[in-house]
C-alpha positions as CSV (number, residue, x, y, z in Angstrom):
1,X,0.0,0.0,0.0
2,X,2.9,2.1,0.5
3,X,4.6,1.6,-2.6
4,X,1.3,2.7,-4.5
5,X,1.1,5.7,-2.4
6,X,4.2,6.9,-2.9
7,X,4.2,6.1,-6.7
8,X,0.9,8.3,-6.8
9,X,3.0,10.8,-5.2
10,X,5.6,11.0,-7.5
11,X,2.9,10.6,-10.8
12,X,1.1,14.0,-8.9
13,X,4.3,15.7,-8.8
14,X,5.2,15.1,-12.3
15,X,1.5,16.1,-13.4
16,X,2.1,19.5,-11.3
17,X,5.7,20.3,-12.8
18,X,4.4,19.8,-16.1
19,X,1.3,21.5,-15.8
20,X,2.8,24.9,-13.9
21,X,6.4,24.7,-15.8
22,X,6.2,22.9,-19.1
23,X,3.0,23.9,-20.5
24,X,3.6,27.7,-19.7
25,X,6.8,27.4,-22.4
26,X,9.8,27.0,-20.2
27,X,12.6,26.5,-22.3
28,X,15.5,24.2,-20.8
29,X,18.1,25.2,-22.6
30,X,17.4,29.0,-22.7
31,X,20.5,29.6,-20.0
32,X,23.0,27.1,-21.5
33,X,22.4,28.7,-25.5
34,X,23.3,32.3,-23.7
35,X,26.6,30.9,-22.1
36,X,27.1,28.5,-24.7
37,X,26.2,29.1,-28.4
38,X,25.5,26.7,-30.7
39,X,28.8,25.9,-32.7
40,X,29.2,23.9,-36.1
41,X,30.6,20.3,-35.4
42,X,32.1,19.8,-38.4
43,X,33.3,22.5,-40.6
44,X,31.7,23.3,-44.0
45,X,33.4,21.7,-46.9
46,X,34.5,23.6,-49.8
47,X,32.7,23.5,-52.8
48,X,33.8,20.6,-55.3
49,X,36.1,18.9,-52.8
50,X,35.4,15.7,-51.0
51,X,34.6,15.1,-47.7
52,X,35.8,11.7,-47.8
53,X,38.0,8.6,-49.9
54,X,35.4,5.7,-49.0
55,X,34.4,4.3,-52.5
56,X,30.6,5.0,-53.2
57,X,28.4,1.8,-52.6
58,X,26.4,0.7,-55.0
59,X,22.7,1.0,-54.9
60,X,20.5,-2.5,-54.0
61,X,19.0,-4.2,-57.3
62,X,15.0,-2.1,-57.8
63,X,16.3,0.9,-55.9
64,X,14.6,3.9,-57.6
65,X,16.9,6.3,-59.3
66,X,18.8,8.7,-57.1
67,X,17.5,12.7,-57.4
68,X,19.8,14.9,-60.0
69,X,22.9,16.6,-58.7
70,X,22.1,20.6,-57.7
């Protein structure tokens, strides 16, 4: 009996958080994106260069036609 209470406890609290903080539009990371901005990983690559050596694999047999280059 215990056990249920408490888990009713802890579904009530998570209702109330997400009903007084969620919904309202709290935004998580609104602090860490004003210390922190948002940063590339990997670097642009030039145009007409590669960004790798791997050999291109080729498509499975009925694969429709890849779109045209841009």
């Amino acid at each position: 009996m215990v056990i249920v209470l408490l888990g009713l406890a802890v579904l009530g609290a998570a209702i109330l958080v997400q009903k007084r903080v969620v919904d309202t539009g709290w935004d998580p990371g609104a602090a860490r994106d004003a210390l922190m901005p948002r940063e590339s990983a990997v670097a642009p690559a030039e145009p007409g260069t590669t960004t790798a050596a791997y050999a291109k694999i080729p498509p499975p047999a009925g694969a429709p036609a890849p779109p045209p280059a841009p």
